[in-house]
C-alpha atoms as an extended CHARMM CRD file, in Angstrom:
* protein
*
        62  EXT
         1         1  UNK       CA              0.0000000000        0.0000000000        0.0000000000  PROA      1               0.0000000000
         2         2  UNK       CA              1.1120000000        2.9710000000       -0.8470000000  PROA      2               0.0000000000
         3         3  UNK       CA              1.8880000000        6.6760000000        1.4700000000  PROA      3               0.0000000000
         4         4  UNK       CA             -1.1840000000        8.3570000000        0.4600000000  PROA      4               0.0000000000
         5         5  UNK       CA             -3.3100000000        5.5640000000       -0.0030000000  PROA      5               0.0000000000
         6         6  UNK       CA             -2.6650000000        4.3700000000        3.6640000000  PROA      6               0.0000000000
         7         7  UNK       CA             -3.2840000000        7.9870000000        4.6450000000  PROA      7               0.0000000000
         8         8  UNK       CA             -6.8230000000        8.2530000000        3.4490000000  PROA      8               0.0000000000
         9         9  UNK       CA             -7.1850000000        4.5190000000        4.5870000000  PROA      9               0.0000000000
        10        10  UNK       CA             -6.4610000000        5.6740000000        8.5670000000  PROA      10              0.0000000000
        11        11  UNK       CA             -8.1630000000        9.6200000000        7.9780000000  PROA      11              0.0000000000
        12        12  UNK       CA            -11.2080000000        7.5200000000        6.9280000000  PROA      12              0.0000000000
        13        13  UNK       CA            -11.3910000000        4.8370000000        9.7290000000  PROA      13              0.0000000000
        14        14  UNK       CA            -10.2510000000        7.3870000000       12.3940000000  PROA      14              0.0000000000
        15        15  UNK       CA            -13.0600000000        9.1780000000       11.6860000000  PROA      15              0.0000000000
        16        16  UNK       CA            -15.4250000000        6.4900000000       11.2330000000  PROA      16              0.0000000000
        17        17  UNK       CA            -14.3450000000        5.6550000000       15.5820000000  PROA      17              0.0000000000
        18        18  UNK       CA            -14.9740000000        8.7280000000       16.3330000000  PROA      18              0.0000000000
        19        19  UNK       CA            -18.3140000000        8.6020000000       15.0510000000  PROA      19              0.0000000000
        20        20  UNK       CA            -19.4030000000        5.8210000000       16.2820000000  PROA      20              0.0000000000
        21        21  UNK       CA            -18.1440000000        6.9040000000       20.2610000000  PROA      21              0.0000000000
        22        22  UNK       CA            -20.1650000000        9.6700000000       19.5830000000  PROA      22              0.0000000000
        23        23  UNK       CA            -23.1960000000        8.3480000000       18.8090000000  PROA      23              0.0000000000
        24        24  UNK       CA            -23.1750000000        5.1760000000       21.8970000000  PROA      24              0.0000000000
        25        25  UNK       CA            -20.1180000000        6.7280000000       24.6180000000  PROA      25              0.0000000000
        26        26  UNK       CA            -20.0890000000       10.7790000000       24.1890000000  PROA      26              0.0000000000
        27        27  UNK       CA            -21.3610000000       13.5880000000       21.9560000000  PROA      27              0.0000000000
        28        28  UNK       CA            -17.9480000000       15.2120000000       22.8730000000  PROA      28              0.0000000000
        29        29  UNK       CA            -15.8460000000       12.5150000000       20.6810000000  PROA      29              0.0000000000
        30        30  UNK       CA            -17.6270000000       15.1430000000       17.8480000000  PROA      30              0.0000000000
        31        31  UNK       CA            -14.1360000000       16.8340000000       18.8310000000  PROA      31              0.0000000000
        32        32  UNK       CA            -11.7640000000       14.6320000000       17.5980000000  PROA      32              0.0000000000
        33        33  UNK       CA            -13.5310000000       14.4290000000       14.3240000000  PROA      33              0.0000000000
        34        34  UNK       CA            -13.1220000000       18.3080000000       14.0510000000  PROA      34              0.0000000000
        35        35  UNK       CA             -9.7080000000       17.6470000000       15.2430000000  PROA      35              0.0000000000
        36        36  UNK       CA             -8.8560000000       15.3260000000       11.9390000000  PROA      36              0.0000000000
        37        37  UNK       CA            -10.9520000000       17.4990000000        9.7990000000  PROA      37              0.0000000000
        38        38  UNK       CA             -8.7340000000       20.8180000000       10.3960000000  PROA      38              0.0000000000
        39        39  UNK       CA             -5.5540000000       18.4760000000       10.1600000000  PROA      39              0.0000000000
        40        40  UNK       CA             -6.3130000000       17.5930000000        6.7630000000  PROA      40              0.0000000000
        41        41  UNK       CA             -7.1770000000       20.6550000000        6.1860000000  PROA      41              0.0000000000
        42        42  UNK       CA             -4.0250000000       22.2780000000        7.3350000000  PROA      42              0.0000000000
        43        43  UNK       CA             -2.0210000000       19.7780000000        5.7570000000  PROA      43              0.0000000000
        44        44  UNK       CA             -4.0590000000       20.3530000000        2.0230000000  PROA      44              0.0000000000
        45        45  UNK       CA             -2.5150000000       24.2710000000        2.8320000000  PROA      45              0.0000000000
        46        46  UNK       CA              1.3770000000       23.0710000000        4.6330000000  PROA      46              0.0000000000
        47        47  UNK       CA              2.0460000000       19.6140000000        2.8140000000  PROA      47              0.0000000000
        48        48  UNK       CA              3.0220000000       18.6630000000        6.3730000000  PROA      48              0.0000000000
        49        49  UNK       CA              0.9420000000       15.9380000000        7.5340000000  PROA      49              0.0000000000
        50        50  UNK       CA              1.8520000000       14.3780000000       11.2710000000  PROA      50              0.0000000000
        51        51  UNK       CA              0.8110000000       10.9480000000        9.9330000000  PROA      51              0.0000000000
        52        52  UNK       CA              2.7270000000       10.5800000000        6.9650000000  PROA      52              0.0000000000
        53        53  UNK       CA              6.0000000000       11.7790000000        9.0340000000  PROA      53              0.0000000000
        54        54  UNK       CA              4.4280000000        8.4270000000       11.6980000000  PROA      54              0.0000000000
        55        55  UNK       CA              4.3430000000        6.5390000000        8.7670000000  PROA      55              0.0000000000
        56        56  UNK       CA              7.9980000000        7.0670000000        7.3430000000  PROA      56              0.0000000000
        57        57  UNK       CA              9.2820000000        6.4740000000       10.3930000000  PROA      57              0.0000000000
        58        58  UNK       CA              7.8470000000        3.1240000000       10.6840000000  PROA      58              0.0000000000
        59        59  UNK       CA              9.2900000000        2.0650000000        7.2710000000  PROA      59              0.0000000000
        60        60  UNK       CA              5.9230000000        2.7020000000        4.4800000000  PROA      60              0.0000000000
        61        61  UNK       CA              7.2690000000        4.2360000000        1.5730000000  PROA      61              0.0000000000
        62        62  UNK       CA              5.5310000000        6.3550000000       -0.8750000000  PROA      62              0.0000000000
C-alpha cells in the first residue's frame, strides 16, 4: 500500500471511531472528528501531515 493511499485509509477509519463513540459513549468525541478534519485541512494548505511523518518512520514508503 502505498503513502497516500494508507493515509486516506487511517483519515477515513479514524473518523469512522470517532463517530461511532459519539453516537453510543459521548457527543464530545464530535471533537476529535473536528480535530482530523482541520488536520487535513491544514495539511491540504502546509504539505506537512503528522501521519505521513508516523508513517515514514515506521518504514511505508511512498
Amino acid at each position: 500500500m502505498k503513502l497516500n493511499d494508507a493515509l486516506r485509509l487511517i483519515a477515513g477509519v479514524m473518523i469512522c471511531i470517532s463517530l461511532l463513540l459519539q453516537q453510543f459513549h459521548s457527543p464530545l468525541w464530535i471533537w476529535f472528528t473536528v480535530f482530523i478534519a482541520l488536520n487535513l485541512i491544514q495539511s491540504a494548505f502546509t504539505k506537512w501531515c503528522p501521519m505521513i511523518t508516523i508513517l515514514r518512520r515506521l518504514g511505508m514508503e511512498d
